[in-house]
C-alpha positions as CSV (number, residue, x, y, z in Angstrom):
1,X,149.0,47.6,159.3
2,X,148.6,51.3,158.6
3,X,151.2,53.8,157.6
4,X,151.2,55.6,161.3
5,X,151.9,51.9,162.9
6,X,153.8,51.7,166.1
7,X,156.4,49.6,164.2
8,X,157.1,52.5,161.5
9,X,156.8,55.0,163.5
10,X,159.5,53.4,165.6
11,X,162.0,52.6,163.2
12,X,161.6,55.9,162.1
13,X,162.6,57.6,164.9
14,X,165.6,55.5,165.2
15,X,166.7,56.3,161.7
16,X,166.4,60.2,162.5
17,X,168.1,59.2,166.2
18,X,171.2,57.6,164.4
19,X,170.9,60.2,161.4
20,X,171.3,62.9,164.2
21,X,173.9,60.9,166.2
22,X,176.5,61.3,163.0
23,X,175.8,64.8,161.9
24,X,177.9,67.5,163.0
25,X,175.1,68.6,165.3
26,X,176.1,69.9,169.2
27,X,175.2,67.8,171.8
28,X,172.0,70.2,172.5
29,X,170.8,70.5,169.0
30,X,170.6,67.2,168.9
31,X,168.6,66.7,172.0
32,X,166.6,69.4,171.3
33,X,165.9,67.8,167.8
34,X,164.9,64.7,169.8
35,X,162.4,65.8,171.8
36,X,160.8,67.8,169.1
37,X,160.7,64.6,167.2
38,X,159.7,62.3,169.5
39,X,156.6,64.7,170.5
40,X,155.8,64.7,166.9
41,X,155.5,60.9,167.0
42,X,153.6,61.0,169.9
43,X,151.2,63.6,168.5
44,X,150.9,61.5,165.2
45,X,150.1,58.5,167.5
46,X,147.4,60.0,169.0
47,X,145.9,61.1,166.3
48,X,146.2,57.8,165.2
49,X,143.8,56.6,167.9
50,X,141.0,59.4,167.7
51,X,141.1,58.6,164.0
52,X,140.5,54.8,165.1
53,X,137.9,55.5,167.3
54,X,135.7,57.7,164.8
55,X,136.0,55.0,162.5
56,X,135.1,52.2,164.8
57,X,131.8,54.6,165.7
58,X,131.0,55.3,162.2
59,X,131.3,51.4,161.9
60,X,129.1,51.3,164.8
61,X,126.3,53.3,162.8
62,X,127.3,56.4,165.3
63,X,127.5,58.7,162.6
64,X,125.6,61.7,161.9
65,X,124.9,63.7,159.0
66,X,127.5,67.1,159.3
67,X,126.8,70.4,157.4
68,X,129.7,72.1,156.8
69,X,129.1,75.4,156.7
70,X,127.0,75.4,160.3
71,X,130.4,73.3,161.6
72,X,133.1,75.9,160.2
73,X,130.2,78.6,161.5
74,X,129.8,77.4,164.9
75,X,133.9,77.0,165.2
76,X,135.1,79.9,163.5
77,X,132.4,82.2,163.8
78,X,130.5,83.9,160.9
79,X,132.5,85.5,158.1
C-alpha cells in the first residue's frame, strides 16, 4: 500500500469534509473548499498512476540513460 492509496486518500478527504462541515465556514466557502480539495486528490491520484507506469517501464528495462542538463535545456531553454 503506498502513502497516495485510494483508501488514504479517501479517508482523508472525509476528515477535511467533516472538519469543514463543523467550522464556522459559509455554506460557499465550504463548497468551494471542497472542490479545491477534491481536485487536489484527483491530481495526486493521477500522479499516482504516471508515477506507476514509469516504474513498471523502468522494471520493464524501458529506461534510458537522461542528461540533465540537455533535459532542463531542451525544456526551459538555454540560460
Amino acid at each position: 500500500m503506498t502513502f497516495f492509496s485510494k483508501r488514504n486518500m479517501q479517508a482523508q478527504a472525509e476528515t477535511s469534509r467533516r472538519t469543514i462541515i463543523s467550522s464556522s465556514l459559509s455554506e460557499t466557502d465550504q463548497e468551494t473548499i471542497g472542490r479545491r480539495l477534491l481536485s487536489h486528490v484527483e491530481k495526486l491520484r493521477q500522479l499516482r498512476v504516471e508515477i506507476e507506469k514509469g516504474i513498471r517501464s523502468l522494471d520493464a528495462g524501458k529506461g534510458t540513460e537522461l542528461n540533465v542538463e540537455d533535459f532542463i535545456s531542451a525544456r526551459y531553454g538555454k540560460a
